[in-house]
C-alpha positions as CSV (number, residue, x, y, z in Angstrom):
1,X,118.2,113.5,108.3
2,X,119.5,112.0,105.5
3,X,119.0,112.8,101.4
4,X,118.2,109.2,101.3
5,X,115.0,108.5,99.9
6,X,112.2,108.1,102.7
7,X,112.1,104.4,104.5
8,X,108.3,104.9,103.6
9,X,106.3,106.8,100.8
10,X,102.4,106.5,100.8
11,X,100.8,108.7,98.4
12,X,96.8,108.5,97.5
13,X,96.4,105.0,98.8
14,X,92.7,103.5,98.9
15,X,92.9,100.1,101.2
16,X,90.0,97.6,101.5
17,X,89.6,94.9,103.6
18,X,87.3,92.8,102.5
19,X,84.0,95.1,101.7
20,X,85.1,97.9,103.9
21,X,87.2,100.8,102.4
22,X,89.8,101.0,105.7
23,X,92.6,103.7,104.0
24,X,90.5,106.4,101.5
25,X,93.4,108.6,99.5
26,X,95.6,107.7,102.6
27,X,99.1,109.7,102.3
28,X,101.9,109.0,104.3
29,X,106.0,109.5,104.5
30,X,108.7,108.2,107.1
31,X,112.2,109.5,107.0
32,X,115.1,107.7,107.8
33,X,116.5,108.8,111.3
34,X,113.1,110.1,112.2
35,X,111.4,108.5,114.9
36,X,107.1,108.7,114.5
37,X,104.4,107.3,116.6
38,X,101.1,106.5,114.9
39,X,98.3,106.8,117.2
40,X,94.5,105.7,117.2
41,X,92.0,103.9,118.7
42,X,91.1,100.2,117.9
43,X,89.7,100.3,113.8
44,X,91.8,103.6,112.9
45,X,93.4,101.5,110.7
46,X,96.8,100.5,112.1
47,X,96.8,96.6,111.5
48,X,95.9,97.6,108.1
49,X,98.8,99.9,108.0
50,X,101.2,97.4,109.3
51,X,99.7,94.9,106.6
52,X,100.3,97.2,104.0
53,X,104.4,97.1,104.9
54,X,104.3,93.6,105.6
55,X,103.1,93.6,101.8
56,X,100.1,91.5,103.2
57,X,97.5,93.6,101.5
58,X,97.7,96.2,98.8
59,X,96.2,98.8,97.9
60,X,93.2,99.3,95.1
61,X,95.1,100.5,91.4
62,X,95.3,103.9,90.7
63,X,97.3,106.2,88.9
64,X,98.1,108.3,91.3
65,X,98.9,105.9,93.8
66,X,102.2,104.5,95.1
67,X,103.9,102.9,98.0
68,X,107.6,102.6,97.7
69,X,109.5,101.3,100.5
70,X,113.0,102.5,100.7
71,X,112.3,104.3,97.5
72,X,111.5,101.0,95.6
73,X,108.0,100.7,94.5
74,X,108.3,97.3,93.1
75,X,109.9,95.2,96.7
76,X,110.6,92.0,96.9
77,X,108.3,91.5,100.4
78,X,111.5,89.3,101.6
79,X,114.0,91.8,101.0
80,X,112.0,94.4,103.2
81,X,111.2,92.2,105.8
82,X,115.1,92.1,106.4
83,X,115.2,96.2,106.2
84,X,112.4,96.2,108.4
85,X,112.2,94.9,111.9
86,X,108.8,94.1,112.6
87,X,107.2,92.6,115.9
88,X,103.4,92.6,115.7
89,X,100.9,91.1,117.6
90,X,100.0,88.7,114.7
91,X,103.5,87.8,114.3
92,X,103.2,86.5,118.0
93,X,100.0,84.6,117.7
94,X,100.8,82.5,114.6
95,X,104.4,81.9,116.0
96,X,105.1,78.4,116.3
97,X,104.5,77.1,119.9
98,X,107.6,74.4,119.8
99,X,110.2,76.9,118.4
100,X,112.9,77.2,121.5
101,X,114.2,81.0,121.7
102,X,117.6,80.9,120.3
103,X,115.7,79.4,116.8
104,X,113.3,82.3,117.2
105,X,115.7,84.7,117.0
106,X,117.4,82.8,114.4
107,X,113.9,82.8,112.5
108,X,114.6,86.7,111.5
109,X,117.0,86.3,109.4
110,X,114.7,84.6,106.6
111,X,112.2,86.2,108.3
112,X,110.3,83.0,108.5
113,X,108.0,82.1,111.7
114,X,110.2,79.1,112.7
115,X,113.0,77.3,111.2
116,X,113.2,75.0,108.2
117,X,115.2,72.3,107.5
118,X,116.3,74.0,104.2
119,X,117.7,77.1,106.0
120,X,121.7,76.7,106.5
121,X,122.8,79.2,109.5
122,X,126.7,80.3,110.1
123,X,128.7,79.7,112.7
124,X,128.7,83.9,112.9
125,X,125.1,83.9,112.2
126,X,124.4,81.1,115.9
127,X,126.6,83.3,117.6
128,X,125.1,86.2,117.1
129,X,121.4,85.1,117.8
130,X,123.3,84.4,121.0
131,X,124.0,87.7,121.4
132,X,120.7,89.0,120.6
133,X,119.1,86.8,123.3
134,X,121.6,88.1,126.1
135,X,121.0,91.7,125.2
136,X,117.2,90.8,125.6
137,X,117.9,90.1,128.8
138,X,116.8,86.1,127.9
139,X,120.1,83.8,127.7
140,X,117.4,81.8,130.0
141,X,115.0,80.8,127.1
142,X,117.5,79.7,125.1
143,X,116.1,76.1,125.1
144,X,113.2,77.0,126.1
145,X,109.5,76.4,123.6
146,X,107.9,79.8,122.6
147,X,104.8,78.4,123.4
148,X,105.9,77.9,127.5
149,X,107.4,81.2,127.8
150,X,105.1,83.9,129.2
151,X,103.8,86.8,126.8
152,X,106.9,89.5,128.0
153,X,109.7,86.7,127.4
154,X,108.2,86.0,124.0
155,X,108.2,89.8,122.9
156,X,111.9,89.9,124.0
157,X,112.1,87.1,121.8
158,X,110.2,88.5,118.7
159,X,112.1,92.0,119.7
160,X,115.9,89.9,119.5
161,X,113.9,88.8,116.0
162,X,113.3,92.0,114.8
163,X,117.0,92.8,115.6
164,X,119.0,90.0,114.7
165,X,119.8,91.0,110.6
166,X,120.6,94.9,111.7
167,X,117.4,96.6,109.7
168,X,117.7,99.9,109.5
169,X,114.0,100.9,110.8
170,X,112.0,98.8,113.3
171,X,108.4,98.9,113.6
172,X,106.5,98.2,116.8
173,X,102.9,97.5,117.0
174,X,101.5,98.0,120.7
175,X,104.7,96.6,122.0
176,X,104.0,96.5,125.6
177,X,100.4,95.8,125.7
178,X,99.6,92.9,127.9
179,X,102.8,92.9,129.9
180,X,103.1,93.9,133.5
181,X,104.8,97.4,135.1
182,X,108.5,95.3,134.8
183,X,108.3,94.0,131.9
184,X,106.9,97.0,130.1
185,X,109.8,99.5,131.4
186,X,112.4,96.8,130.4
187,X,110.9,96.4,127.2
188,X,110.8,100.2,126.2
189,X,114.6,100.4,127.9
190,X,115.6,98.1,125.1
191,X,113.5,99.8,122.6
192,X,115.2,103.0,123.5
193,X,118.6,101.8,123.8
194,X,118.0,100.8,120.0
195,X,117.2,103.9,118.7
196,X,120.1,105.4,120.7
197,X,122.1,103.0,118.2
198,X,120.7,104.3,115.0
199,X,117.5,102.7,114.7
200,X,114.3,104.3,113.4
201,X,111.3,103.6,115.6
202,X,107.6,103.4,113.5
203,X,105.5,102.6,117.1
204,X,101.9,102.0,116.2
205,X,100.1,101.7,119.2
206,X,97.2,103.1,121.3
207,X,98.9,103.7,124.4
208,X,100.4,107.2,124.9
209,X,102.6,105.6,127.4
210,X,104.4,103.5,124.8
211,X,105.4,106.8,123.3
212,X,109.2,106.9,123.9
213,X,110.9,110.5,124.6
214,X,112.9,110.3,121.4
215,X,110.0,110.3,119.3
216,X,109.3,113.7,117.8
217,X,106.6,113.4,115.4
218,X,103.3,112.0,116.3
219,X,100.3,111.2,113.5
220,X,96.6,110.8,115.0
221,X,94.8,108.6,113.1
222,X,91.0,108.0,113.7
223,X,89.0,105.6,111.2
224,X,91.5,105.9,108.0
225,X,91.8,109.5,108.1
226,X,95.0,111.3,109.7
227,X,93.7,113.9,112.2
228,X,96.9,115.2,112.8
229,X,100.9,115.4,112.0
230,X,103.6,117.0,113.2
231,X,105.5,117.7,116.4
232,X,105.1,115.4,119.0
233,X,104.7,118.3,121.6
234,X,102.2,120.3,119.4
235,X,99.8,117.2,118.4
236,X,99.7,115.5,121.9
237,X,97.2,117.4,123.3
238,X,94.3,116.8,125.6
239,X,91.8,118.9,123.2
240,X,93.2,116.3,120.3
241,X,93.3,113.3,122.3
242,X,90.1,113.6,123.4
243,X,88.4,114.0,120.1
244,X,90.9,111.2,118.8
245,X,89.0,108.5,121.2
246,X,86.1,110.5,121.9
247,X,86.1,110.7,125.7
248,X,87.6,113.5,127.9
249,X,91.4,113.1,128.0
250,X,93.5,114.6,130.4
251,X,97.8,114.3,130.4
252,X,100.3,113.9,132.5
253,X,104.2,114.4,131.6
254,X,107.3,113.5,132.8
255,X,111.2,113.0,132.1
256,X,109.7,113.0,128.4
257,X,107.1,110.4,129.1
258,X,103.3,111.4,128.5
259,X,100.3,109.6,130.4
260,X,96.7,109.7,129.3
261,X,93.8,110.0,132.6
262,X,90.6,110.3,132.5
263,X,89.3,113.7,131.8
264,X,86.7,115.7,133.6
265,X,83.5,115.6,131.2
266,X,82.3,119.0,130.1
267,X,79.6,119.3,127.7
268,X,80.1,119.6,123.9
């Protein structure tokens, strides 16, 4: 741990979106170096969350409310996309389809979607979006369209993205779902390898299998509220996961790797 201020500092937040109140006094703090998981089922909140970095919503004015982002509290949303790593799954949908793969992984360092005739790239700059797509494991799609690759080669893509500028954190929202057996252990291989070099993991996701061994905290979060925070061994817990999605939960572990089955159903 570092006495660096925190990569994220939530305090008292209330989020809406549209009419409905999402986040309610919503507190929240990521050290650098610390590797979290948020966890929840679909409309706990986590896109919200995500927005909220991605300075794509804000929250309602209060006086006790803040958000500072690498202890700044009034960010330049440009300047933390660069410090921030980001691969979402909105990020992939409203990625342009005709973008080849070495220009989407030369995208992330304006953190645009695409590239503009306006953005100038150095030699340095080509080679290491090079780079980037090798250790990917996609030197293949260098030429090729985003919108022809299939959905694993284009979150290697977004993941080189993320990458490419060296941000110190990256966040990860449900970053295998929709990807087959393969394709999901290669993509957490590189996620790991990653964090192995330095990198802080936020994972938002609703798979416990995404849950990489390195991560030692774990938050449950269930419509806005945080059930639980604190050590990934003491929080993942079939009595907690099964009140977090409201069905009987069993788990499985292994090598550092937890698996949620169905539970047998006992009455309340």
């Amino acid at each position: 741990m570092t006495n660096s201020p925190p990569i994220l500092d939530i305090q008292h937040a209330t989020v809406y979106r549209g009419d409905t109140c999402v986040f309610s006094n919503f507190s929240l703090s990521l050290q650098e170096g610390e590797h979290v998981a948020i966890l929840g089922p679909n409309g706990a909140g986590k896109s919200t969350l995500l927005k909220l970095l991605a300075g794509e919503v804000h929250p309602f004015p209060h006086d006790e409310t803040h958000i500072r982002l690498f202890g700044e509290e009034q960010w330049n949303v440009w300047d933390v996309r660069k410090r921030l790593g980001m691969v979402s799954h909105d990020l992939q949908r409203q990625y342009m389809d005709q973008v080849t793969g070495l220009k989407v992984i030369l995208s992330g360092f304006y953190a645009s979607i695409g590239i503009y005739g306006h953005q100038n790239f150095s030699y340095a700059q080509i080679v290491r979006a090079g780079k980037m797509l090798e250790e990917m494991g996609a030197s293949s799609l260098r030429e090729r369209r985003f919108g022809e690759m299939s959905t694993g080669e284009q979150r290697r893509c977004l993941l080189g993205r993320a990458l490419v500028h060296d941000p110190t954190a990256l966040v990860l929202d449900e970053p295998t779902s929709g990807l087959d057996l393969t394709a999901t252990f290669h993509y957490l291989d590189l996620v790991r390898s990653h964090i192995q070099k330095g990198k802080t993991l936020l994972l938002v996701t609703h798979h416990v299998h995404e849950i990489p061994p390195e991560v030692e905290r774990v938050i449950l979060l269930k419509q806005g509220k945080v059930l639980q925070d604190g050590e990934k061994r003491a929080v993942l817990t079939e009595t907690n996961l099964s009140m977090l999605f409201d069905c009987p939960v069993s788990l499985a572990q292994a090598n550092g790797w937890y698996q949620a089955l169905p539970g047998h159903s006992t009455p309340h």
